[in-house]
Gaussian input, Z-matrix of N, CA and C with variables (Angstrom, degrees):
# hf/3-21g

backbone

0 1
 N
 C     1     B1
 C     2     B2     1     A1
 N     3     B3     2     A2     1     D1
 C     4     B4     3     A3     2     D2
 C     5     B5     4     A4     3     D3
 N     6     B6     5     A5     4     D4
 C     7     B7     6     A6     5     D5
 C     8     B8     7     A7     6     D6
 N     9     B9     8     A8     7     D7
 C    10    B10     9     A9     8     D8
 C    11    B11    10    A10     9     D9
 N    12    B12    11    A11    10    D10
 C    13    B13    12    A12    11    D11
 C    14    B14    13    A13    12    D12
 N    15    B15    14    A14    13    D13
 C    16    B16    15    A15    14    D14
 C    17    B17    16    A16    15    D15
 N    18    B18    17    A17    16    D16
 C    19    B19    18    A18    17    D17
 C    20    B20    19    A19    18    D18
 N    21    B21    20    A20    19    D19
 C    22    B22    21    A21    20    D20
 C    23    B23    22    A22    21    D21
 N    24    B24    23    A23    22    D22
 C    25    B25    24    A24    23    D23
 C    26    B26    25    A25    24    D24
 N    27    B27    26    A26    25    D25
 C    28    B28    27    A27    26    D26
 C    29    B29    28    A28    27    D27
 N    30    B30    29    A29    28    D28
 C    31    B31    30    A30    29    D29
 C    32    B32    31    A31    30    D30
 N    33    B33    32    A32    31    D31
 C    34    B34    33    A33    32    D32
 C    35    B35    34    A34    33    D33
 N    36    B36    35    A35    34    D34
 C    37    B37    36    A36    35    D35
 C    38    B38    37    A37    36    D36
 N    39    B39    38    A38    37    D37
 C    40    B40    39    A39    38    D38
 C    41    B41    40    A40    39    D39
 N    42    B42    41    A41    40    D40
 C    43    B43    42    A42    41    D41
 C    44    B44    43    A43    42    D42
 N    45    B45    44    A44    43    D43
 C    46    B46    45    A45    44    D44
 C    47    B47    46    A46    45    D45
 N    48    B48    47    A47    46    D46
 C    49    B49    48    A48    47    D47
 C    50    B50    49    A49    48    D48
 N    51    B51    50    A50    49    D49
 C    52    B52    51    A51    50    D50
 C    53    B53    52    A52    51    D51
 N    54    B54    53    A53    52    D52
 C    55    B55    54    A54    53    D53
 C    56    B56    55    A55    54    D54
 N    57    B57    56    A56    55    D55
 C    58    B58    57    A57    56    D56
 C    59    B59    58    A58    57    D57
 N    60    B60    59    A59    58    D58
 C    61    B61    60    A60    59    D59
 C    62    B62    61    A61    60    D60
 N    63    B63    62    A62    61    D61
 C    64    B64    63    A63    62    D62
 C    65    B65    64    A64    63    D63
 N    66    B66    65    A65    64    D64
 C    67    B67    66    A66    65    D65
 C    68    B68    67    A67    66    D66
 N    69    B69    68    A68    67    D67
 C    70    B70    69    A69    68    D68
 C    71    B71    70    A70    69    D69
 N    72    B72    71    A71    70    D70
 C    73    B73    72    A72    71    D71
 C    74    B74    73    A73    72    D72
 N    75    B75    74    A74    73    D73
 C    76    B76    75    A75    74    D74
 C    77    B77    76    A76    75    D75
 N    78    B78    77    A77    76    D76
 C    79    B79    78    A78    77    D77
 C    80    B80    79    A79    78    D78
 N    81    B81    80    A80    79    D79
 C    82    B82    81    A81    80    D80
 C    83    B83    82    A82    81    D81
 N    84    B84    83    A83    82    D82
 C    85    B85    84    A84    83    D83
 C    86    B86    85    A85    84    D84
 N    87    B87    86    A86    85    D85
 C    88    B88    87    A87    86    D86
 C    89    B89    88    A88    87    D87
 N    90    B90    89    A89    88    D88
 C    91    B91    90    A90    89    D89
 C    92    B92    91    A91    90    D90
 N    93    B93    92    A92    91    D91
 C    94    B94    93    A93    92    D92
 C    95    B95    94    A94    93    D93
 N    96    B96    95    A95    94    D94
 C    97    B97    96    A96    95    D95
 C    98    B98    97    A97    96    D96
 N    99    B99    98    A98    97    D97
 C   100   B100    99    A99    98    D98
 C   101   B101   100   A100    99    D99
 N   102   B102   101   A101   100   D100
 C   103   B103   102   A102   101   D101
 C   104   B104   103   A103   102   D102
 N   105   B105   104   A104   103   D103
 C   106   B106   105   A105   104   D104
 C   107   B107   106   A106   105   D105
 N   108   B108   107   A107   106   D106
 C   109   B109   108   A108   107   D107
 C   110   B110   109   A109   108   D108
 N   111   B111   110   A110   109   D109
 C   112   B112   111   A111   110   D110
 C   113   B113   112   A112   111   D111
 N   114   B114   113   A113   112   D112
 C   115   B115   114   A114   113   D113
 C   116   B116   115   A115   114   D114
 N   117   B117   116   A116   115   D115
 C   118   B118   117   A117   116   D116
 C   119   B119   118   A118   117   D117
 N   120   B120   119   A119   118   D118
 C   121   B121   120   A120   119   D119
 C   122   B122   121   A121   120   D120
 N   123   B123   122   A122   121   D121
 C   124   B124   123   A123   122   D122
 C   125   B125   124   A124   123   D123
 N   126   B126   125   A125   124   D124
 C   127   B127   126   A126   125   D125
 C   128   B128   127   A127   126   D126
 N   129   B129   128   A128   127   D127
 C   130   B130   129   A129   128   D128
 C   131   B131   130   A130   129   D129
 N   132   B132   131   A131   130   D130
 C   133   B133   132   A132   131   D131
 C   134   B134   133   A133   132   D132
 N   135   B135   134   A134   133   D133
 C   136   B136   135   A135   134   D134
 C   137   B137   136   A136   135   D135
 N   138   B138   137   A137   136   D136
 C   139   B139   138   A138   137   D137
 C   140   B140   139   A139   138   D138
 N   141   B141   140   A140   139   D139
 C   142   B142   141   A141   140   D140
 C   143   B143   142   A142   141   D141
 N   144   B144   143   A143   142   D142
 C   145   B145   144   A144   143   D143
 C   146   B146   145   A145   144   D144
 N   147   B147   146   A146   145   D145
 C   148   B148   147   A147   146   D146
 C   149   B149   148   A148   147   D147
 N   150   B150   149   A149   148   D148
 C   151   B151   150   A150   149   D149
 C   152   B152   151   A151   150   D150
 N   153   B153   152   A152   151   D151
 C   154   B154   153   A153   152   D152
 C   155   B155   154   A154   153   D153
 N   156   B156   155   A155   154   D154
 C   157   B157   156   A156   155   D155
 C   158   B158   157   A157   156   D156
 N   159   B159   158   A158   157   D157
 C   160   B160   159   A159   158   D158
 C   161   B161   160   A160   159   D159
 N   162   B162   161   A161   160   D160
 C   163   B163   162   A162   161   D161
 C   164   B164   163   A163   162   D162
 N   165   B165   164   A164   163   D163
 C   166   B166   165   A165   164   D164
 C   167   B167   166   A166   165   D165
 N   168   B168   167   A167   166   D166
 C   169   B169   168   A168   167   D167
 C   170   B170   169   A169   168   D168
 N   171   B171   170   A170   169   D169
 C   172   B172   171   A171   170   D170
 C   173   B173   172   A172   171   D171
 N   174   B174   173   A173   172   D172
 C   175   B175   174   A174   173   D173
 C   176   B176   175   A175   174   D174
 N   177   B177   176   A176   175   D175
 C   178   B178   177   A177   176   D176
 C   179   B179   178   A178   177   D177
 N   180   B180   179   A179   178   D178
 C   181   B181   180   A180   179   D179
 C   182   B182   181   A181   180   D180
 N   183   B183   182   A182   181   D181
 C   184   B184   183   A183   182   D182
 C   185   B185   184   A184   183   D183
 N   186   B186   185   A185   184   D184
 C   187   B187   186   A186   185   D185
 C   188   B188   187   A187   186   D186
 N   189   B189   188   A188   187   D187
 C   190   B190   189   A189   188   D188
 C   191   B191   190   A190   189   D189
 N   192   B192   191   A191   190   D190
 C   193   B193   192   A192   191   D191
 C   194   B194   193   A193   192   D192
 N   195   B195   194   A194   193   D193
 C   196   B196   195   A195   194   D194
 C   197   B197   196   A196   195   D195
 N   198   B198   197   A197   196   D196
 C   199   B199   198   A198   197   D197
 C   200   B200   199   A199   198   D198
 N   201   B201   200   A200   199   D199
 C   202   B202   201   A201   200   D200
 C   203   B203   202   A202   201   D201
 N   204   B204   203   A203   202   D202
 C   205   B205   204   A204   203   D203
 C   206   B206   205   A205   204   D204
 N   207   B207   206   A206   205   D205
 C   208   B208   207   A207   206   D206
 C   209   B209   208   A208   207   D207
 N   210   B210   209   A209   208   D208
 C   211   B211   210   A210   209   D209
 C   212   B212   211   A211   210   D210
 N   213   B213   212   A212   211   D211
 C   214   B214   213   A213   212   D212
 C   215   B215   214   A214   213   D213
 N   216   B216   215   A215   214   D214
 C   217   B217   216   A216   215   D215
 C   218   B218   217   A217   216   D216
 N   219   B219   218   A218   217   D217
 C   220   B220   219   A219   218   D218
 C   221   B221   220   A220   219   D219
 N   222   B222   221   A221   220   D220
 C   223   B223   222   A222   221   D221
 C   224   B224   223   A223   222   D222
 N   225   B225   224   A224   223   D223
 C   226   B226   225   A225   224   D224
 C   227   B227   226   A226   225   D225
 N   228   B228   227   A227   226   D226
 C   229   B229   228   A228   227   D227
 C   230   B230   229   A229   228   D228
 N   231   B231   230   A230   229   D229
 C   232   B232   231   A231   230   D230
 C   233   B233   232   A232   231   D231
 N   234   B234   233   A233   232   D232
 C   235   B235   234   A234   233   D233
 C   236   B236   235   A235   234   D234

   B1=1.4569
   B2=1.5257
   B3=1.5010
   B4=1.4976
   B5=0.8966
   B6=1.5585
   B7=1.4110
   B8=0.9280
   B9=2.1369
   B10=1.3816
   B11=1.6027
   B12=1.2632
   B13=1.7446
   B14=1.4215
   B15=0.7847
   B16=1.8102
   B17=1.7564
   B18=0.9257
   B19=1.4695
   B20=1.8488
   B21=1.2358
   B22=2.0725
   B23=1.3511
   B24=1.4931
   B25=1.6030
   B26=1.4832
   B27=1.2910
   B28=1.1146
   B29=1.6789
   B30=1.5312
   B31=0.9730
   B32=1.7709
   B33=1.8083
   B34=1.3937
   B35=1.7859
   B36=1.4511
   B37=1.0668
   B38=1.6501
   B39=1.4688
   B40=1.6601
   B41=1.8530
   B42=1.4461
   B43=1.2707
   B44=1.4391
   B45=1.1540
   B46=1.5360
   B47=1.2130
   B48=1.7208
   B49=1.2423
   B50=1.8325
   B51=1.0881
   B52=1.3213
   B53=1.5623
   B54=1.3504
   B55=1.3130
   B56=2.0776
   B57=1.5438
   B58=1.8994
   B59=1.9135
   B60=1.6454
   B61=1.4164
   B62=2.2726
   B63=1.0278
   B64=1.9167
   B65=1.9876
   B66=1.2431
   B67=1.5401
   B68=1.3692
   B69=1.5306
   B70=1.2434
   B71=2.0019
   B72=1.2204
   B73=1.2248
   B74=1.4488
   B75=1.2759
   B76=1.5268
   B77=0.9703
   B78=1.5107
   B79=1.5440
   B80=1.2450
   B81=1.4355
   B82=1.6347
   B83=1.7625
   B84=1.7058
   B85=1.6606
   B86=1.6441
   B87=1.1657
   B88=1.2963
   B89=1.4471
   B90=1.4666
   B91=1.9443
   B92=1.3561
   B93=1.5911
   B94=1.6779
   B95=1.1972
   B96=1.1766
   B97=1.7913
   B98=1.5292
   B99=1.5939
   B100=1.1841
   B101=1.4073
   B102=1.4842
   B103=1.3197
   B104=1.7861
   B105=1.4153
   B106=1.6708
   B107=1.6193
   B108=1.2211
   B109=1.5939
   B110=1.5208
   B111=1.3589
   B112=1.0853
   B113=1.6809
   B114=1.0434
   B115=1.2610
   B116=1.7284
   B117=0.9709
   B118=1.8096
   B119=1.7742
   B120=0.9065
   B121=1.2071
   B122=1.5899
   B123=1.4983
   B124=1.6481
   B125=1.8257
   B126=1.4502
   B127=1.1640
   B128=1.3977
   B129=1.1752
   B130=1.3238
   B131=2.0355
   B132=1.1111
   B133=1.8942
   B134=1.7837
   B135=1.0615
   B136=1.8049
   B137=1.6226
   B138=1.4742
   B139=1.8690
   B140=2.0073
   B141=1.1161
   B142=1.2987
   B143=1.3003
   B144=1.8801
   B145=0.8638
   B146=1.3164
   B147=1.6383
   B148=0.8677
   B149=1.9340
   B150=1.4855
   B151=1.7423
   B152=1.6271
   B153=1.0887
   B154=1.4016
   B155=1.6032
   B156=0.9770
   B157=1.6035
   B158=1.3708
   B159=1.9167
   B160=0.8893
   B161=1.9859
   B162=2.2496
   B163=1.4490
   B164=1.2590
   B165=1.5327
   B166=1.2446
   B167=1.6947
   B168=1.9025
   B169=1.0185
   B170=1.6277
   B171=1.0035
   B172=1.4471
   B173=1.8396
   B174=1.3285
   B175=1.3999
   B176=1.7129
   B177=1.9783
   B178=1.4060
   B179=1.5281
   B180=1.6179
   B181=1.0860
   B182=1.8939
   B183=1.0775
   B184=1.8009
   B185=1.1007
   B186=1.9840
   B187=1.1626
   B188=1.3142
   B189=1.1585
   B190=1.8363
   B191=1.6551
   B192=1.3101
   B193=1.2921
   B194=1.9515
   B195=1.4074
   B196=1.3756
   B197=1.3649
   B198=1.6192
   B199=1.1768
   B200=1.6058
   B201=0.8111
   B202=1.1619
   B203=1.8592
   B204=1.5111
   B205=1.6889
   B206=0.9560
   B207=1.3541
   B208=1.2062
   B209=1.4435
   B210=1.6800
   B211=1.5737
   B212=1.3310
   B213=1.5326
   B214=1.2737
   B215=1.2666
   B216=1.3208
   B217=1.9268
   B218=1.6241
   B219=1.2199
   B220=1.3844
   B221=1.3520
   B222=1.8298
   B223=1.3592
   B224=1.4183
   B225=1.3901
   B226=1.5825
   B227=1.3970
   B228=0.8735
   B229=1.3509
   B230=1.6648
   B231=1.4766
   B232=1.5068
   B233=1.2548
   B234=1.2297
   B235=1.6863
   B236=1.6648
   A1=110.66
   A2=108.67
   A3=108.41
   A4=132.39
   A5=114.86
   A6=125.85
   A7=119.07
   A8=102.11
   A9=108.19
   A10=110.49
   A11=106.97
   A12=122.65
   A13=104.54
   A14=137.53
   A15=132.71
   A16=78.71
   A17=136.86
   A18=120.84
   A19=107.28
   A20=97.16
   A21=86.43
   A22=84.21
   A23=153.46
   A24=150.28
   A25=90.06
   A26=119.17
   A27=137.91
   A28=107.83
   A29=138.53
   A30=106.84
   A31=117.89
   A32=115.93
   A33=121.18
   A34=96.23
   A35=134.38
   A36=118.29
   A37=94.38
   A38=131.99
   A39=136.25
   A40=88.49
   A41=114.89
   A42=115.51
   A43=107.04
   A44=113.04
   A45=111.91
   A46=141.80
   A47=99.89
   A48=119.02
   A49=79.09
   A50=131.33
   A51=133.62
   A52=110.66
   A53=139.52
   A54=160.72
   A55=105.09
   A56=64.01
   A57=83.08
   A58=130.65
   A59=79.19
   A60=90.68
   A61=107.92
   A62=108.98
   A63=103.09
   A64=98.52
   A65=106.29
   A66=79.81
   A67=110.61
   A68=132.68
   A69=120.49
   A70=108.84
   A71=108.58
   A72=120.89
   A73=154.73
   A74=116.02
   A75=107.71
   A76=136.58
   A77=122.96
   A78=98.13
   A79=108.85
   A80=108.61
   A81=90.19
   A82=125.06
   A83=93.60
   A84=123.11
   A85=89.65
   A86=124.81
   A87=131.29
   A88=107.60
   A89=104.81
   A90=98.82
   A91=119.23
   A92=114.21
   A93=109.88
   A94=79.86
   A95=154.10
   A96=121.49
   A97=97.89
   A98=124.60
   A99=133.84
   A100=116.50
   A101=121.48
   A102=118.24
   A103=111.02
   A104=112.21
   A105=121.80
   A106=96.03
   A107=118.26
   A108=122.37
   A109=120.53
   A110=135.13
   A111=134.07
   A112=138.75
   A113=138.11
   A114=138.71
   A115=104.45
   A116=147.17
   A117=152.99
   A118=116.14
   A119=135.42
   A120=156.99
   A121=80.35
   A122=126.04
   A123=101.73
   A124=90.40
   A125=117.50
   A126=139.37
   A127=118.67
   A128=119.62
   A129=134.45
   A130=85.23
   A131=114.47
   A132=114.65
   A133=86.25
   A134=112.71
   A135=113.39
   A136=112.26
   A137=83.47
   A138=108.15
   A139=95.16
   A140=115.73
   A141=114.24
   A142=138.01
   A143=123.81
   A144=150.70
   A145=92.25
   A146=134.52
   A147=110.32
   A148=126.16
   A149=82.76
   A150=100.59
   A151=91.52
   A152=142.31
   A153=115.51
   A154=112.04
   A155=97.87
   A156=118.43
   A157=128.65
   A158=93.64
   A159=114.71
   A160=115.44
   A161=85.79
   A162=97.70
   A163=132.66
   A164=105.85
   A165=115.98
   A166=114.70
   A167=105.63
   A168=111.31
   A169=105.76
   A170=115.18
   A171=132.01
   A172=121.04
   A173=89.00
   A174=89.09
   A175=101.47
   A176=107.75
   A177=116.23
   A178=107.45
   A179=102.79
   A180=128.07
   A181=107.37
   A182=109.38
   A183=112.40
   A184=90.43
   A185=132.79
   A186=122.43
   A187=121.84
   A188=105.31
   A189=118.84
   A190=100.91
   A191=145.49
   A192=134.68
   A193=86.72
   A194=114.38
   A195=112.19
   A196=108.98
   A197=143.46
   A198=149.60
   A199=81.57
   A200=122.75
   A201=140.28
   A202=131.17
   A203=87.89
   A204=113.95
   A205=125.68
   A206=129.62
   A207=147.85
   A208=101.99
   A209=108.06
   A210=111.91
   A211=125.10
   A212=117.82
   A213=125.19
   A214=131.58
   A215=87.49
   A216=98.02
   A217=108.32
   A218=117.42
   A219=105.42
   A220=141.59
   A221=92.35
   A222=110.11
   A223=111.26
   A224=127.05
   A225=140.11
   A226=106.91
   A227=106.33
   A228=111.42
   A229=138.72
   A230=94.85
   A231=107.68
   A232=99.34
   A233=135.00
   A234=125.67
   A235=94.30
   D1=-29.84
   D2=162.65
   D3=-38.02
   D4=-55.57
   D5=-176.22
   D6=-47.74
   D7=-57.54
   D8=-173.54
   D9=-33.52
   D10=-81.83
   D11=-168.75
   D12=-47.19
   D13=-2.41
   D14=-179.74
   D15=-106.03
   D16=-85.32
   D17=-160.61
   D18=-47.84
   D19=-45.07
   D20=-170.35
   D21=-63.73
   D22=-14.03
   D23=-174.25
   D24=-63.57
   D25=-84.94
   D26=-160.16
   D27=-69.62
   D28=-45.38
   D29=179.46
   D30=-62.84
   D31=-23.59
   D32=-163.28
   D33=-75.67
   D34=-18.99
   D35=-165.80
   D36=-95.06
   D37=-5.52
   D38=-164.38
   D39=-92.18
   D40=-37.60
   D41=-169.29
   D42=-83.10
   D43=-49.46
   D44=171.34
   D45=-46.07
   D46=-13.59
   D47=-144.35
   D48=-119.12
   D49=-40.57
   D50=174.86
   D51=-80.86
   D52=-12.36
   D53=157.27
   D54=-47.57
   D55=-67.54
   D56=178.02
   D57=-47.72
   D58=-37.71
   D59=-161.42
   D60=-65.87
   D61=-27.02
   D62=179.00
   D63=-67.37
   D64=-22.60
   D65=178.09
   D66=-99.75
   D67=18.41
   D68=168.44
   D69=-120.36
   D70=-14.05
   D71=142.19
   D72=-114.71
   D73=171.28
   D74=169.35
   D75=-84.51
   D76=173.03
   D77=-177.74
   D78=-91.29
   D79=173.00
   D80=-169.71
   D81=-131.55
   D82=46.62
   D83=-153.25
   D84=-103.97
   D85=153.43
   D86=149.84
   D87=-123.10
   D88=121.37
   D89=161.99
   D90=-57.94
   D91=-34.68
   D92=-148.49
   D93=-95.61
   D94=15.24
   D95=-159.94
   D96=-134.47
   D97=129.50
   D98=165.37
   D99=-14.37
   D100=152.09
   D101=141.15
   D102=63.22
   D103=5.70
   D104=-162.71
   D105=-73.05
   D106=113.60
   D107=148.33
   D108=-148.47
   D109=-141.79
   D110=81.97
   D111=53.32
   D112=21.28
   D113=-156.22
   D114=-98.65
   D115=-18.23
   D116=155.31
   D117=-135.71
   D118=-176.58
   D119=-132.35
   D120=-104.93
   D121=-36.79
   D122=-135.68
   D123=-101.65
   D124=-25.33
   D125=159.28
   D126=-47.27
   D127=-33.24
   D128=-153.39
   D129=-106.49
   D130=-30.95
   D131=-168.15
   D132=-88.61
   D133=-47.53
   D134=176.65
   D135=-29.11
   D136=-63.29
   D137=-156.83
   D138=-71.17
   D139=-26.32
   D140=165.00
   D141=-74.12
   D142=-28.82
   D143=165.19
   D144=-62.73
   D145=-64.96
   D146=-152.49
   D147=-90.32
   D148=5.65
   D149=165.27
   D150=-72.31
   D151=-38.83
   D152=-145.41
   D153=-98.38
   D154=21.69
   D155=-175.45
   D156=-13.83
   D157=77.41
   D158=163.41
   D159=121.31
   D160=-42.29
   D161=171.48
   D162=-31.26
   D163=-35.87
   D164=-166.85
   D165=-60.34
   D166=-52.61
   D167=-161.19
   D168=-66.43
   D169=-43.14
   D170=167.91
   D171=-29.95
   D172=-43.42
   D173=-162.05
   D174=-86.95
   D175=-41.59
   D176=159.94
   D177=-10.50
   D178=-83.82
   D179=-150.30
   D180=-59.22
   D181=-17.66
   D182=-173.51
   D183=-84.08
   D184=-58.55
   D185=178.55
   D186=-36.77
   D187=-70.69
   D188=-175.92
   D189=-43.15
   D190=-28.82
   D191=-157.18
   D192=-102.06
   D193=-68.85
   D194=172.45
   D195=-31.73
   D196=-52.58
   D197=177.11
   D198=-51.12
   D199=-123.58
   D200=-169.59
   D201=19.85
   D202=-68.46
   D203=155.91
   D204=-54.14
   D205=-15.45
   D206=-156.45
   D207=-102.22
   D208=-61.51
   D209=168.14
   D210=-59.11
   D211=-41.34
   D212=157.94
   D213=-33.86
   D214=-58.16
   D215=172.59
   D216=-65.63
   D217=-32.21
   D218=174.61
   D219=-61.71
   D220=-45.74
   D221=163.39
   D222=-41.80
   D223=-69.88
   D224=-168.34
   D225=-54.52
   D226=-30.47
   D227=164.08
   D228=-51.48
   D229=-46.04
   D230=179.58
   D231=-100.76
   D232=29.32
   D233=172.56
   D234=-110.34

């Protein structure tokens, strides 16, 4: 059961963390300009974040609390 909650830990803080990212950047598409996509990895995580509009942060955030409760409950558990 450890595991579980250490992975929903870690995948909810990877999602959250890609959730986050359209409100601290721009996007980084041009309509008018040739050849516009895509040009590295980090461009390419932007332009995805910002397809998911919004999903992302949302879903982060359920993980991270399920993670969470999960450890909680464990702790209380072993006392």
């Amino acid at each position: 059961m450890k595991k579980i909650s250490m992975l929903l830990l870690f995948l909810g803080i990877i999602v959250t963390f890609i959730g986050i990212l359209p409100f601290i950047f721009a996007y980084p598409y041009c309509n008018s300009c040739a050849n516009s996509g895509p040009s590295n990895f980090w461009e390419l995580t932007l332009m995805l974040s910002y397809e998911g509009q919004g999903w992302y942060l949302i879903i982060g955030i359920v993980l991270l609390l399920l993670a969470m409760l999960s450890l909680f409950k464990r702790k209380r558990v072993q006392y």
